[in-house]
Structures are given as structure tokens and as C-alpha cells.
Jmol script that loads the backbone (N, CA, C; Angstrom):
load data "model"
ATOM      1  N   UNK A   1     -49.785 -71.570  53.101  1.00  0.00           N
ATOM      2  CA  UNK A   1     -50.534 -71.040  51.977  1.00  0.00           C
ATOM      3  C   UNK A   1     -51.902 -71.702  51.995  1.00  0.00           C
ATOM      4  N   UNK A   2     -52.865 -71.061  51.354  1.00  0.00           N
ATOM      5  CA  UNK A   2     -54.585 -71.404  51.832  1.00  0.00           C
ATOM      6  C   UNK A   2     -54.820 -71.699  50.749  1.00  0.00           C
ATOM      7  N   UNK A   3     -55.962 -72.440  50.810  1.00  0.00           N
ATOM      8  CA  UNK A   3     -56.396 -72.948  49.470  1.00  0.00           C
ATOM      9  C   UNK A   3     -56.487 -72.064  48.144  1.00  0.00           C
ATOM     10  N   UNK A   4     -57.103 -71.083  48.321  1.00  0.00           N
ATOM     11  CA  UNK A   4     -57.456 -70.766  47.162  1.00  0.00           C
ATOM     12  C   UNK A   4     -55.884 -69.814  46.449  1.00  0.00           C
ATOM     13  N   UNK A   5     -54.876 -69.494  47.950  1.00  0.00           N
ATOM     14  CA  UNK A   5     -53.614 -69.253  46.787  1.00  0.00           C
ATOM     15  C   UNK A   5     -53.314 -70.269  46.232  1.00  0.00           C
ATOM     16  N   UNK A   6     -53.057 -71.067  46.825  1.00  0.00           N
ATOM     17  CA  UNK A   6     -52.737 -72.495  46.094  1.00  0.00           C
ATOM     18  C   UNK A   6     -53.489 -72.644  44.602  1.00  0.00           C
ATOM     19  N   UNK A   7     -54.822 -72.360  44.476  1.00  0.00           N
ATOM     20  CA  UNK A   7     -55.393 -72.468  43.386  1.00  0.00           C
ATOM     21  C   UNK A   7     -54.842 -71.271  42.301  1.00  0.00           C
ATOM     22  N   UNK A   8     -54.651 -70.253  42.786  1.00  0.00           N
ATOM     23  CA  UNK A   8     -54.535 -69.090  41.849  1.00  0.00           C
ATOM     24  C   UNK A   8     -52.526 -69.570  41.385  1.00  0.00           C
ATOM     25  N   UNK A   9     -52.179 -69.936  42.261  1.00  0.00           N
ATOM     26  CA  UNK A   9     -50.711 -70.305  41.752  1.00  0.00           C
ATOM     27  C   UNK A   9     -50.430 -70.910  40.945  1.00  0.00           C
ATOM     28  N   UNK A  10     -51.596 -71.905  40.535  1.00  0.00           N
ATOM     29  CA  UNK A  10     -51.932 -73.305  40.191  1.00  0.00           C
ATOM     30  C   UNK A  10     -52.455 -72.626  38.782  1.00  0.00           C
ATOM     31  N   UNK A  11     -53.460 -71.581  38.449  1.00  0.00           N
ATOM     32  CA  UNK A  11     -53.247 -70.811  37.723  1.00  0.00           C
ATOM     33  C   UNK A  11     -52.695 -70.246  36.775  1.00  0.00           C
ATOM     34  N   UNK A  12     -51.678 -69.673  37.472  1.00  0.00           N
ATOM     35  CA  UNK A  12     -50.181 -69.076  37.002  1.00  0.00           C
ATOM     36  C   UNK A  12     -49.185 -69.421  36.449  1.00  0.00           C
ATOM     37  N   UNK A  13     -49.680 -71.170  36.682  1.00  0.00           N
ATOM     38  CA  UNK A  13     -48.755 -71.340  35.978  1.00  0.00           C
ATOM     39  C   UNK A  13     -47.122 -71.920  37.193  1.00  0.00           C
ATOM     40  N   UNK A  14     -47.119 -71.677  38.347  1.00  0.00           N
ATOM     41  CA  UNK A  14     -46.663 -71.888  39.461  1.00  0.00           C
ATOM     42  C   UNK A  14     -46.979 -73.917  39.732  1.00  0.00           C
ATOM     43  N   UNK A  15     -45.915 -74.080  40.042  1.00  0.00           N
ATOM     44  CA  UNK A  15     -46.148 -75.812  40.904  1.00  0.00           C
ATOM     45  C   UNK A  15     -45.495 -76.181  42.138  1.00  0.00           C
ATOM     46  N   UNK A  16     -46.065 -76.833  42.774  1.00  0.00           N
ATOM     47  CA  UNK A  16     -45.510 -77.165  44.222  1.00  0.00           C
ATOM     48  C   UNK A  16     -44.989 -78.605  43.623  1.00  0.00           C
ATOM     49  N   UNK A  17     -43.679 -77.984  44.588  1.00  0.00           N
ATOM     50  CA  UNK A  17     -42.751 -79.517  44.543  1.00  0.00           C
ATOM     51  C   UNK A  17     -43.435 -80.662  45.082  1.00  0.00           C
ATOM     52  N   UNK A  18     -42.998 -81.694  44.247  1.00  0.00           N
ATOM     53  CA  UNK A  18     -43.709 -82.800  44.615  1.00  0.00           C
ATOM     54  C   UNK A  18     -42.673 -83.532  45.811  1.00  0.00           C
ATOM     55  N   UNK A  19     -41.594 -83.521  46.075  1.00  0.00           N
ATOM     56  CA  UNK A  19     -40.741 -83.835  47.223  1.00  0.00           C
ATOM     57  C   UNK A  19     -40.334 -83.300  48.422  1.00  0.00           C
ATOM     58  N   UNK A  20     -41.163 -81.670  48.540  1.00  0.00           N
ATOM     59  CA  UNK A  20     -41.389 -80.397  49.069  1.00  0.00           C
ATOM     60  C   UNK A  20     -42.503 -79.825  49.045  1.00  0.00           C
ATOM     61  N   UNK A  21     -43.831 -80.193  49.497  1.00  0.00           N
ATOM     62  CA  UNK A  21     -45.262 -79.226  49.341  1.00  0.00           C
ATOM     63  C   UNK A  21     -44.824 -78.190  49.768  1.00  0.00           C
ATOM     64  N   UNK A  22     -43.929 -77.704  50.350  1.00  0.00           N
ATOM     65  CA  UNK A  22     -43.713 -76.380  51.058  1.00  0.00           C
ATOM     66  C   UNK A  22     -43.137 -75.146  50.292  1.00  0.00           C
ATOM     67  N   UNK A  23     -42.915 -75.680  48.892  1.00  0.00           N
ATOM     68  CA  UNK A  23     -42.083 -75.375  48.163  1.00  0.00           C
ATOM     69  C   UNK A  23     -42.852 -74.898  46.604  1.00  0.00           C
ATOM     70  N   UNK A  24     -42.681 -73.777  46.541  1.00  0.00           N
ATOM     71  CA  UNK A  24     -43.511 -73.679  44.405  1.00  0.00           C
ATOM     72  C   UNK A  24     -42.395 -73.183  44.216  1.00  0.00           C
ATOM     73  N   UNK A  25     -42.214 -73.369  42.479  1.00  0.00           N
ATOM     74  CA  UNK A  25     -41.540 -72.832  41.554  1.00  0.00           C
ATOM     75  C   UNK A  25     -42.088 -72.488  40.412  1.00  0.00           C
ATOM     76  N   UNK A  26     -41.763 -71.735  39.845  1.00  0.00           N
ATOM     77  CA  UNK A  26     -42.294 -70.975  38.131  1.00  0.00           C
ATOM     78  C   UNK A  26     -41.080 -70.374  37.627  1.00  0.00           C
ATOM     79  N   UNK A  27     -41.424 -69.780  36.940  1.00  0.00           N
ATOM     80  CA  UNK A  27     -40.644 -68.940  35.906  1.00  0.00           C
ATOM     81  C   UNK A  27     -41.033 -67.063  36.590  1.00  0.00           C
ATOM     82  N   UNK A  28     -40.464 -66.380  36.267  1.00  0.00           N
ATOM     83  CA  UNK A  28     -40.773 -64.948  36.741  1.00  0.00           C
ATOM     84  C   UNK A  28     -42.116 -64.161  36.308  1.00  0.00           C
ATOM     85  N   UNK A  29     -42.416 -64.607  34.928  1.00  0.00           N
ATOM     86  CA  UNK A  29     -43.377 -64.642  34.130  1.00  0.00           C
ATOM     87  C   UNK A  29     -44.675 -65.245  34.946  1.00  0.00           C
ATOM     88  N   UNK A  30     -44.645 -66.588  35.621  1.00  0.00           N
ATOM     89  CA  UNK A  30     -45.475 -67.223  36.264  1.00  0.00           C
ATOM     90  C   UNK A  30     -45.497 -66.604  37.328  1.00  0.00           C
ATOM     91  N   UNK A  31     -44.508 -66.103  38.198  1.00  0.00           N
ATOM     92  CA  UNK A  31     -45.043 -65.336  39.601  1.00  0.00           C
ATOM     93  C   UNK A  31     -45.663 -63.950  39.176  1.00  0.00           C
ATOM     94  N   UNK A  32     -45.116 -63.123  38.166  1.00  0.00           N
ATOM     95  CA  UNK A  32     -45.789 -62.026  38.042  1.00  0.00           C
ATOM     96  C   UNK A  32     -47.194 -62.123  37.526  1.00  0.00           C
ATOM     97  N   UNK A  33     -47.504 -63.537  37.016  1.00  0.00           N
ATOM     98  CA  UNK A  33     -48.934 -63.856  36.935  1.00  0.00           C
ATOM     99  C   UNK A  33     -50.219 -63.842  38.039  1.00  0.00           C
ATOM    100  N   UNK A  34     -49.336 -64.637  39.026  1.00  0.00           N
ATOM    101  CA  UNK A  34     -49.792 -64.942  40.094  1.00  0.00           C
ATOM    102  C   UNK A  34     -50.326 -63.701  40.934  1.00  0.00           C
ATOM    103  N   UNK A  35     -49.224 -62.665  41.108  1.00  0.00           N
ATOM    104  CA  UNK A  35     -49.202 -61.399  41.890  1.00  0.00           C
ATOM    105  C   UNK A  35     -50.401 -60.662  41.347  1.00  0.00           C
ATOM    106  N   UNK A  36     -50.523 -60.993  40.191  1.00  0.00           N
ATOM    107  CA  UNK A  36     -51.762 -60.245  39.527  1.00  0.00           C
ATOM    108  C   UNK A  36     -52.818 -60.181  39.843  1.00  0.00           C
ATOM    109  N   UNK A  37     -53.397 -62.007  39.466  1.00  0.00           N
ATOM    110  CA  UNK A  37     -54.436 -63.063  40.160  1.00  0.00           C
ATOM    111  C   UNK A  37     -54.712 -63.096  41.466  1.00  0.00           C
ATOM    112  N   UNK A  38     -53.635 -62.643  42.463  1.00  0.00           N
ATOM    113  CA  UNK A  38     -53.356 -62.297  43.953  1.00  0.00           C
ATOM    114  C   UNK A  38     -54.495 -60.897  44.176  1.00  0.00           C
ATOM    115  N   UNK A  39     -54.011 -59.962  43.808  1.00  0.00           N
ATOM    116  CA  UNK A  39     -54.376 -58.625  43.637  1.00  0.00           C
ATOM    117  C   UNK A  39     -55.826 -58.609  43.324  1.00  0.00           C
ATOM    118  N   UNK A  40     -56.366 -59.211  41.945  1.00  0.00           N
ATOM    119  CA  UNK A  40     -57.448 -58.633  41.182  1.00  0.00           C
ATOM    120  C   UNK A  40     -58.594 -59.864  42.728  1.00  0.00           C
ATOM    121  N   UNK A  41     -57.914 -60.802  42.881  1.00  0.00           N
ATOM    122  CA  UNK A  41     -58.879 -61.742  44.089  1.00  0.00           C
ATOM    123  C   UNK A  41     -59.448 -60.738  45.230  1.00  0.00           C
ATOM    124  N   UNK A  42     -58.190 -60.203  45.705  1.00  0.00           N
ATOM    125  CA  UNK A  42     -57.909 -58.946  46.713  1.00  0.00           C
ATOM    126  C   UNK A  42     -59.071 -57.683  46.775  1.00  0.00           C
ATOM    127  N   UNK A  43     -59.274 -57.319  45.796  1.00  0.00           N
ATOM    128  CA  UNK A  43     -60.310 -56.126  45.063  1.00  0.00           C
ATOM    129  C   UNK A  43     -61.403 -56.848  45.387  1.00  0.00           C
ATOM    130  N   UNK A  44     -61.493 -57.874  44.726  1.00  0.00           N
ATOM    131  CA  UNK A  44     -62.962 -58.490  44.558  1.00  0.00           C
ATOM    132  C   UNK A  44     -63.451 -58.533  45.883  1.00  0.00           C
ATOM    133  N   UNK A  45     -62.521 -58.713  46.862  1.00  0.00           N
ATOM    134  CA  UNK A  45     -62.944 -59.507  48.107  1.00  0.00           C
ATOM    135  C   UNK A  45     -63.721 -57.759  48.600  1.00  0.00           C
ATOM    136  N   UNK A  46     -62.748 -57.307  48.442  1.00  0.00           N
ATOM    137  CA  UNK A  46     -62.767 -55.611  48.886  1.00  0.00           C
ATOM    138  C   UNK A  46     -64.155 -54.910  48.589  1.00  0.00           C
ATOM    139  N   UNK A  47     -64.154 -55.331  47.061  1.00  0.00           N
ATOM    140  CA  UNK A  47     -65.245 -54.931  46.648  1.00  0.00           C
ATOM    141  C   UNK A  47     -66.917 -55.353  47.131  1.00  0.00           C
ATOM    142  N   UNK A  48     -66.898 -56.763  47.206  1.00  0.00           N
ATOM    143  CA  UNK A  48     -67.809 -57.234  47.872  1.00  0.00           C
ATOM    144  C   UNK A  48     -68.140 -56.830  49.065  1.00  0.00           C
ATOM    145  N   UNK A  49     -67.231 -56.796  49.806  1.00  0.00           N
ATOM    146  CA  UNK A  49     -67.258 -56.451  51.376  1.00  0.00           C
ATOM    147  C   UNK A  49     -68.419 -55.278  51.627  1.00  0.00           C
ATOM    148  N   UNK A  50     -67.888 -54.198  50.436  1.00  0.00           N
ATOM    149  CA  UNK A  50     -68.314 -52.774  50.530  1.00  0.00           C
ATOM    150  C   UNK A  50     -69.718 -53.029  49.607  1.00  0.00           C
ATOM    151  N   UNK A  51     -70.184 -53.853  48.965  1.00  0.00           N
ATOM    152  CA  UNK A  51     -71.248 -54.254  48.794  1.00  0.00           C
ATOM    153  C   UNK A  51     -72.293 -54.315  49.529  1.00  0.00           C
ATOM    154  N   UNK A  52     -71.787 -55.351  50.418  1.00  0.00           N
ATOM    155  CA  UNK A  52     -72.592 -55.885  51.522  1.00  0.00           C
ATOM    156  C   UNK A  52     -72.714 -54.559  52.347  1.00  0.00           C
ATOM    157  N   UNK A  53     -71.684 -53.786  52.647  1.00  0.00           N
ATOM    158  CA  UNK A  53     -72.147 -52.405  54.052  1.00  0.00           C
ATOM    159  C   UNK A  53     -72.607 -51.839  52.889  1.00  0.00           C
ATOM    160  N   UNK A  54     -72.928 -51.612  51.831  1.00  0.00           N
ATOM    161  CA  UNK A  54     -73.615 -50.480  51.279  1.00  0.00           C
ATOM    162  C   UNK A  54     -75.161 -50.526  51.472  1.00  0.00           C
ATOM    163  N   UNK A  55     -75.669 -51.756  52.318  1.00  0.00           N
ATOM    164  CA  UNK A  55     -77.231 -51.916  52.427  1.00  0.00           C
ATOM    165  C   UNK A  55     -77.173 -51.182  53.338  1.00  0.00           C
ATOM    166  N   UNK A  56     -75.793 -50.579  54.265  1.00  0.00           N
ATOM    167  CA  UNK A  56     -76.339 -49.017  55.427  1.00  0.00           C
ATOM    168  C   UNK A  56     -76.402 -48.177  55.148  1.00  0.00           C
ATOM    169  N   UNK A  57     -74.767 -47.779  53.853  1.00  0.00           N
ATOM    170  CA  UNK A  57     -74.835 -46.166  53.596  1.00  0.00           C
ATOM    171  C   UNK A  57     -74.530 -46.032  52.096  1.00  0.00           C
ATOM    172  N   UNK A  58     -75.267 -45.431  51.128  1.00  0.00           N
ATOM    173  CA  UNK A  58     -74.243 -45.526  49.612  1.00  0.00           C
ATOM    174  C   UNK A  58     -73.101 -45.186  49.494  1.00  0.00           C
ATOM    175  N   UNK A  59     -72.319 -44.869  50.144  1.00  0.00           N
ATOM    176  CA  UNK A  59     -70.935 -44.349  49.965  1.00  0.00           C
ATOM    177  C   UNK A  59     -70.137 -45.869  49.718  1.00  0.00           C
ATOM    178  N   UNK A  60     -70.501 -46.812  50.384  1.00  0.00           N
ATOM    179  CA  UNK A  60     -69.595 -47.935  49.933  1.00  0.00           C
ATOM    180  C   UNK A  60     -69.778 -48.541  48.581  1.00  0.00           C
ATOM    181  N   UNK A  61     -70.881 -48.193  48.079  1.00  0.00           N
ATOM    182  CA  UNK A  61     -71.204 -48.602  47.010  1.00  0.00           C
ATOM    183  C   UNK A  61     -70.398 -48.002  45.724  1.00  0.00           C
ATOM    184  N   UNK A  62     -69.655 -46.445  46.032  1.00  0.00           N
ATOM    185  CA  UNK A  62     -69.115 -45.880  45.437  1.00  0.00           C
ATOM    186  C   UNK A  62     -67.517 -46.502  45.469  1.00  0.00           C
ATOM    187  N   UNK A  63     -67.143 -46.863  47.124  1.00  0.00           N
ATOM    188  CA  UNK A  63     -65.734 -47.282  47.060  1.00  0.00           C
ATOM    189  C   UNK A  63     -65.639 -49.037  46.486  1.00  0.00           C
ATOM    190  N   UNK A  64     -66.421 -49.447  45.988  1.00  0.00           N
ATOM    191  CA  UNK A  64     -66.725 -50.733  45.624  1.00  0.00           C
ATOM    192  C   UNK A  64     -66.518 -50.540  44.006  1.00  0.00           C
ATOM    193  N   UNK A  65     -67.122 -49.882  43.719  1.00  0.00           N
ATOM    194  CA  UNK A  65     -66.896 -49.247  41.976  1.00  0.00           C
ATOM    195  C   UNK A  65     -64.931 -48.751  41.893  1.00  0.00           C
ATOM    196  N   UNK A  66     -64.431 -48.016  42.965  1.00  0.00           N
ATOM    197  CA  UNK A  66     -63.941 -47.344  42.243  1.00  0.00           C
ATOM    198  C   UNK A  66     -62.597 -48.424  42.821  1.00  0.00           C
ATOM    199  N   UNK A  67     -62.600 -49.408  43.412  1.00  0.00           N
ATOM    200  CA  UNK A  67     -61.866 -50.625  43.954  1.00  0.00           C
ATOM    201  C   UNK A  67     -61.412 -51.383  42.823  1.00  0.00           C
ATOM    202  N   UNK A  68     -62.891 -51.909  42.092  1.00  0.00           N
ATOM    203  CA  UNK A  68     -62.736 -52.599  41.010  1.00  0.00           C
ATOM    204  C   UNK A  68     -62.552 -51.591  39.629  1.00  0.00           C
ATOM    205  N   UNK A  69     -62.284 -50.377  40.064  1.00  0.00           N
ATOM    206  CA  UNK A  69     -61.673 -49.705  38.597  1.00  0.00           C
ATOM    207  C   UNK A  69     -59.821 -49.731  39.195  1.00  0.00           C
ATOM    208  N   UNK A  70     -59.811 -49.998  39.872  1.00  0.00           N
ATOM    209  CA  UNK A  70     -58.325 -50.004  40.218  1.00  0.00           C
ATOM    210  C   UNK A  70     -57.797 -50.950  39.794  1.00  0.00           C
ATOM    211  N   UNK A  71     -58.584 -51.790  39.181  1.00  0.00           N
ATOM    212  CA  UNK A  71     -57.916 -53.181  38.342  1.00  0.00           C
ATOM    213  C   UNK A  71     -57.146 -52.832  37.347  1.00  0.00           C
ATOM    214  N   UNK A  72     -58.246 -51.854  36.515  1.00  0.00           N
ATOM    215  CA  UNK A  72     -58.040 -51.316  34.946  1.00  0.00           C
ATOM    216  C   UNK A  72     -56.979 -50.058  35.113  1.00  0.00           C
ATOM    217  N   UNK A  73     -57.163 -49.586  35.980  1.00  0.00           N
ATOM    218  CA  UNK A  73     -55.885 -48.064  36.233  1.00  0.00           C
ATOM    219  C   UNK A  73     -55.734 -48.215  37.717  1.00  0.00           C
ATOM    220  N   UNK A  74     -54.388 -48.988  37.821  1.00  0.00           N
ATOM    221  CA  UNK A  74     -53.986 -48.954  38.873  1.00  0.00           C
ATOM    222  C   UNK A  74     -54.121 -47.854  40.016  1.00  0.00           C
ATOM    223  N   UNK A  75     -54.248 -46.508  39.363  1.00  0.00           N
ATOM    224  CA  UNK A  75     -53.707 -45.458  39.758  1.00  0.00           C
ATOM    225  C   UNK A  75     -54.741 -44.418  40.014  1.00  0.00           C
ATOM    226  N   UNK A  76     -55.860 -45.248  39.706  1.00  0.00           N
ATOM    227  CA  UNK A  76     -57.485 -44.750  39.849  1.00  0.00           C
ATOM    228  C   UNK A  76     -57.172 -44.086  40.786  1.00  0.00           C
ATOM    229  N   UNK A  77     -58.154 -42.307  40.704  1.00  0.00           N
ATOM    230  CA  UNK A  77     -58.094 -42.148  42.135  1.00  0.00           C
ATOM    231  C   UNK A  77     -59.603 -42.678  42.938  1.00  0.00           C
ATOM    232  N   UNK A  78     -59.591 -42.107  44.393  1.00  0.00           N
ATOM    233  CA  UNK A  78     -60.620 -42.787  44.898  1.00  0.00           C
ATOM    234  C   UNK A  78     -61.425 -41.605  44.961  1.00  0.00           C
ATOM    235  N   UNK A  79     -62.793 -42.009  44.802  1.00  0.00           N
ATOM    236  CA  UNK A  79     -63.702 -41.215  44.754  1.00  0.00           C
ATOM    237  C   UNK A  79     -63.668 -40.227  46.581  1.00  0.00           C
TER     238      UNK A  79
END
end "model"
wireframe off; spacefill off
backbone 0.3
color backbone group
């Protein structure tokens, strides 16, 4: 696991065993936190990405918008 899951787990509400680093535990509540925090990181990254190529074509600029509306409605469609 990479740093920054580690951080978002850390988050959530999630802890790594202290007799086991290899090891987190939470509550179900805390992983479905996490999966969230996982996801909305995921977009962002996505989103940015298509940021950056949109200085070639505007069309990414559109799938960058409609990435980060997939936060709010999962179920967004894509432009």
C-alpha cells in the first residue's frame, strides 16, 4: 500500500496494526469510507490528467467536468 492510501485509510478512520504493518482494520463503516476517499482521489487524478491534455484539444476539458460530476451522480452520463 502507497503512501497516500495509507493516508486516506488513516482518514477513514482505518488503522494499521501495530504488531502487523501489513495489516488495517476498521469497522465496515470505516472501509466504506475509505472506498469513497479511494474513488473521489481516483477522479481527481482523472480529472487533472484531462486537464493537462486539454492544452491540445477541448474535448478533455469536457471529460474532466463530467469525471468530477461523477462524484455527485455516480451514474452521470458521459458527455
Amino acid at each position: 500500500m502507497n503512501a497516500r492510501l495509507l493516508e486516506l485509510a488513516g482518514q477513514a478512520g482505518l488503522q494499521q496494526r501495530i504488531d502487523n504493518p501489513n495489516e488495517i482494520w476498521g469497522y465496515r463503516d470505516n472501509l466504506q469510507r475509505f472506498a469513497e476517499f479511494v474513488r473521489q482521489d481516483e477522479r481527481e487524478a482523472c480529472a487533472k490528467l484531462c486537464e493537462k491534455m486539454s492544452q491540445s484539444t477541448w474535448t478533455f476539458c469536457n471529460f474532466a467536468k463530467a469525471i468530477r460530476a461523477r462524484g455527485d451522480h455516480e451514474n452521470a452520463p458521459l458527455p
